[in-house]
C-alpha positions as CSV (number, residue, x, y, z in Angstrom):
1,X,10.8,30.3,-0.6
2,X,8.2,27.3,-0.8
3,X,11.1,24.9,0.9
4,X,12.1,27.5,2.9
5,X,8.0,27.3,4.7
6,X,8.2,23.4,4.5
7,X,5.9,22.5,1.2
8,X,5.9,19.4,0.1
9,X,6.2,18.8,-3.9
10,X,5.7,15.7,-6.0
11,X,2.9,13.0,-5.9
12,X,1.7,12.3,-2.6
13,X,3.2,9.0,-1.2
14,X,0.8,5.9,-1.0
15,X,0.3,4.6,2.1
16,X,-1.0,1.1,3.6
17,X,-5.1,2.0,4.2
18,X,-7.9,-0.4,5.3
19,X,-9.1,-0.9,2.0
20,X,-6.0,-2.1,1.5
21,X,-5.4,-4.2,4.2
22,X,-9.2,-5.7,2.9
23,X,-7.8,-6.4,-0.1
24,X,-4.6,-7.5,0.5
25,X,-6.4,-10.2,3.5
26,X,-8.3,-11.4,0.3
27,X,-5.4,-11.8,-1.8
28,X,-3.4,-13.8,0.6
29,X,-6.0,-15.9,1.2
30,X,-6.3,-16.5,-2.9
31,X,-10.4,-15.2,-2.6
32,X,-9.1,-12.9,-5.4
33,X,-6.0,-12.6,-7.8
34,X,-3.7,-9.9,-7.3
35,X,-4.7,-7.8,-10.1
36,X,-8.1,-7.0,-9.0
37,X,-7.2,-6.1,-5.6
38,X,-4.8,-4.0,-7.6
39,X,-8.0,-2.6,-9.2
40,X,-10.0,-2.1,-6.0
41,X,-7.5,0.2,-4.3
42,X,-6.9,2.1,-7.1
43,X,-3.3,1.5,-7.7
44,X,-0.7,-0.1,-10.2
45,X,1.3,-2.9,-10.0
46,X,4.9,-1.9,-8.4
47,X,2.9,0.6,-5.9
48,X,0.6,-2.9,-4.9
49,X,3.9,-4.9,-4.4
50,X,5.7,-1.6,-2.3
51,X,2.6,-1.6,-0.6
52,X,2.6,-5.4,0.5
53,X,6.5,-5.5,1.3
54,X,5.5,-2.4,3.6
55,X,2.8,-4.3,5.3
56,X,4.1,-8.0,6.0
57,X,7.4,-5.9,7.3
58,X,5.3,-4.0,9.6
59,X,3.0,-7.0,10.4
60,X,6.1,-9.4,11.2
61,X,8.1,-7.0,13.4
62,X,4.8,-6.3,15.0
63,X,4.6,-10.2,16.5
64,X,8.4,-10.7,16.8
């Protein structure tokens, strides 16, 4: 009945914010080491890297 309507189950999917384009600016730049950017947004270490991949693919297809 639920998938029937359209709900959505599971954990909700993390998604590239601007606190974590903040910190991810600050990490490239090397103002910060990877795991406390990790610990500003709140997330763990495979969902930091998922998230970068995600946003230099986005940010290079952007300027090609």
């Amino acid at each position: 009945m639920a998938l029937q309507r359209g709900v959505a189950f599971g954990r909700p999917k993390a998604t590239v914010t601007e606190e974590f384009k903040y910190a991810y600016k600050r990490w490239k730049s090397g103002e910060i080491p990877a795991v406390s950017a990790m610990q500003e947004i709140g997330v763990k270490k495979t969902t930091f890297y998922k998230l970068v991949r995600e946003y230099e693919k986005r940010y290079r297809n952007k300027y090609i």
